[in-house]
C-alpha positions in Angstrom: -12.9 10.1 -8.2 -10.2 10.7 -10.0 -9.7 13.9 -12.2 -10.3 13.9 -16.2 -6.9 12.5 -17.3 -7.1 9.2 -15.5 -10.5 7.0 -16.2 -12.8 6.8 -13.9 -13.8 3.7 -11.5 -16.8 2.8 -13.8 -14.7 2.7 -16.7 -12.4 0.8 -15.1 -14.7 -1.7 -14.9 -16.0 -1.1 -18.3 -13.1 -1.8 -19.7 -12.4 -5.3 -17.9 -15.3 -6.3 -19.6 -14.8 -4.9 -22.6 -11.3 -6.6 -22.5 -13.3 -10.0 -21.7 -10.8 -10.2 -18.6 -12.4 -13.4 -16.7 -14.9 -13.0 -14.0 -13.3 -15.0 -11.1 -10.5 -12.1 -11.6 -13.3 -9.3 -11.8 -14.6 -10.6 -8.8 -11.3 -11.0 -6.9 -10.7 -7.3 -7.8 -14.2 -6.1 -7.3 -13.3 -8.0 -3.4 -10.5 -5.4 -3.0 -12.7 -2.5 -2.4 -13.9 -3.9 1.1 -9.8 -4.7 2.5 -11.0 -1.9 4.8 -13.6 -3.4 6.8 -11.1 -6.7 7.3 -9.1 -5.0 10.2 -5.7 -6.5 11.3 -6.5 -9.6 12.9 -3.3 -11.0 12.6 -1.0 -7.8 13.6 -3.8 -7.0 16.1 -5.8 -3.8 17.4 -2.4 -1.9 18.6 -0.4 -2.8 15.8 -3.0 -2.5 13.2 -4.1 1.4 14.0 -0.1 2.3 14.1 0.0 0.6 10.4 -3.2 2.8 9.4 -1.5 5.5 10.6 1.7 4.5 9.2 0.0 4.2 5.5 -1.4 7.6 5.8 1.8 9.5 5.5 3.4 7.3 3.4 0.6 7.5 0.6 -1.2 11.3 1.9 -3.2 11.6 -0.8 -3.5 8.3 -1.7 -7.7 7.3 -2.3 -6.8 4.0 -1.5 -7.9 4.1 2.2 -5.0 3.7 5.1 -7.9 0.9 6.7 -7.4 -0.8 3.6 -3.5 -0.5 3.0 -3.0 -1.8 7.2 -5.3 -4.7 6.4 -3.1 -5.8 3.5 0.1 -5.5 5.3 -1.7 -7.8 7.9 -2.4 -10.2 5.2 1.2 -9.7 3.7 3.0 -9.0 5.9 5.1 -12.8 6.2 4.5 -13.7 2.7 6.9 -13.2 0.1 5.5 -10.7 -2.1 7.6 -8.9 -5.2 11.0 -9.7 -4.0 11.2 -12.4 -1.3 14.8 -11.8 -0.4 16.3 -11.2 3.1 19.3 -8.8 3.8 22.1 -11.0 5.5 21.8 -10.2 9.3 18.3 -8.6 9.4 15.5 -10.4 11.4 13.2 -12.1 8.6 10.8 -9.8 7.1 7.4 -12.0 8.9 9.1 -10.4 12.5 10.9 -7.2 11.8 7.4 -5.6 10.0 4.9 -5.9 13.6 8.6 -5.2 15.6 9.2 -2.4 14.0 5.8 -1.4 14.5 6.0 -1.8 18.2 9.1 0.7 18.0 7.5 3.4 16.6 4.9 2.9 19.2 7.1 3.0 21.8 9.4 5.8 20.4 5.9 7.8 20.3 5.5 7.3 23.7 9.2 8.2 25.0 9.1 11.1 23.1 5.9 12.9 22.8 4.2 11.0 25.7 1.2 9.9 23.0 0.5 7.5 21.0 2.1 7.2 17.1 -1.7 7.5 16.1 -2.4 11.0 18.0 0.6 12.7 17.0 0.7 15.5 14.5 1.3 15.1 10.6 4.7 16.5 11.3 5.6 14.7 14.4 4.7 10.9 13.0 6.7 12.1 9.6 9.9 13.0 12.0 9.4 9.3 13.6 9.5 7.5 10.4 12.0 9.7 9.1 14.2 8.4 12.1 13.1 4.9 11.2 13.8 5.7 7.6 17.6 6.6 8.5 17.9 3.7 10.8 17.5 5.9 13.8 14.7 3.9 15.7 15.1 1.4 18.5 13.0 -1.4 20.1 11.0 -0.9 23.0 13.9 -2.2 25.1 16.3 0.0 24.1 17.9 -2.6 21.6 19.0 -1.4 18.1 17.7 -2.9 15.0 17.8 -2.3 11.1 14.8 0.5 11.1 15.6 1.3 7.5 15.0 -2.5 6.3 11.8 -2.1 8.2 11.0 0.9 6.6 11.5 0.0 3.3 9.9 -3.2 3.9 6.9 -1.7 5.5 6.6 0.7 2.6 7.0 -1.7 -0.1 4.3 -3.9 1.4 1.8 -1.0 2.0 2.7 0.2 -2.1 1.6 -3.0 -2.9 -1.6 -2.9 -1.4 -2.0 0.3 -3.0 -1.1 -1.0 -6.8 -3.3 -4.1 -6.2 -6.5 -2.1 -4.8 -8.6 -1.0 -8.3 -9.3 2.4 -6.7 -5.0 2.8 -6.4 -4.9 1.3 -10.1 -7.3 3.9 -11.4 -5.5 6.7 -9.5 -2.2 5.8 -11.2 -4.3 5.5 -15.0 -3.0 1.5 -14.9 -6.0 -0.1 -17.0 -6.3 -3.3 -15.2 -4.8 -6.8 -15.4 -4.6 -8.4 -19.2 -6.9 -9.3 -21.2 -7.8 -12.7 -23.4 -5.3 -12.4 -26.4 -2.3 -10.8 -24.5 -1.2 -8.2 -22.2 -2.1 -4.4 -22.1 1.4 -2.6 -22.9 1.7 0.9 -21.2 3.5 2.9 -24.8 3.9 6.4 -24.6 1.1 6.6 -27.1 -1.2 5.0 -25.5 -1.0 6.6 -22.3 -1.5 9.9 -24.5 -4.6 8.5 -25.6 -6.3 8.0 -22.5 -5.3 11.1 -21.3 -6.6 12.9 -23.8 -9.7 10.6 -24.3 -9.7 9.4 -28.0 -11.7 7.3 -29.7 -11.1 3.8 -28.5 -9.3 5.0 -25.4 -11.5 2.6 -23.7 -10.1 0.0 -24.8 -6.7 1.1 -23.8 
């Protein structure tokens, strides 16, 4: 759980109640916590543990778990989310995210002779740096934009992470609106939860 200046997962909930927010959102939230035991269907088995391991350095510390993160991107990962704009001569986000996936499989393989998901901490961090600086190649030896999958991938997978109520109570974001208007994030108000006044639950 998080530390003493963020609120806790039960008074996250608390508070969406409190805050009257309506139940078929509750629930949809509350539905969040399981992403993990979902899988990646979609991307499949091979793709899907590279994507785990994938979310795990991008968000280390995250408490959202990386299970959870690679079964969102397999949700997301061809629907528009955020920004649904395409960079002029990139493939289209729905086949550059499990393509570049296969890359840093295959780059794994050429150059440590293992799989992404059994290298080291440092060794998957110098592969997606390469992806990162648009360094990566397909499986064939064919060049493509590795840093548009990179940031794509990573957007996608800090989605996940913002939409997940266990990533929203690490970052101290109270939870989606409530009845009479939104819940604005002032600088006082964020002081107040951190230092737990009166009424900071209904923050």
């Amino acid at each position: 759980m998080p530390d003493g200046r963020f609120p806790t997962q039960d008074e996250f909930w608390q508070r969406l109640e409190i805050r009257e927010v309506e139940s078929d959102l509750r629930e949809a939230l509350h539905a969040r916590l399981g992403r993990e035991t979902l899988g990646t269907p979609r991307l499949g088995a091979e793709r899907g543990s590279v994507a785990v391991a994938v979310a795990r350095r991008l968000l280390p510390s995250a408490r959202v778990p990386g299970e959870a993160l690679a079964a969102f991107l397999d949700w997301g990962f061809d629907r528009p989310l955020g920004r649904g704009d395409e960079r002029a001569g990139a493939l289209p986000t729905p086949e550059l995210i499990p393509m570049g996936l296969d890359a840093l499989a295959d780059a794994a393989q050429r150059q440590h002779g293992k799989p992404f998901t059994e290298l080291g901490d440092d060794e998957q961090d110098a592969l997606l740096t390469e992806a990162e600086r648009g360094h990566l190649t397909l499986p064939a030896g064919e060049a493509f934009d590795s840093t548009t999958w990179f940031k794509r991938t990573r957007a996608k997978l800090l989605l996940g992470y913002g939409s997940d109520p266990r990533g929203m109570v690490e970052m101290g974001f109270p939870g989606p609106s409530y009845k009479p208007g939104h819940v604005w994030l002032a600088r006082g108000e964020i002081d107040a939860r951190v230092a737990r006044r009166p009424g900071y639950l209904w923050l």
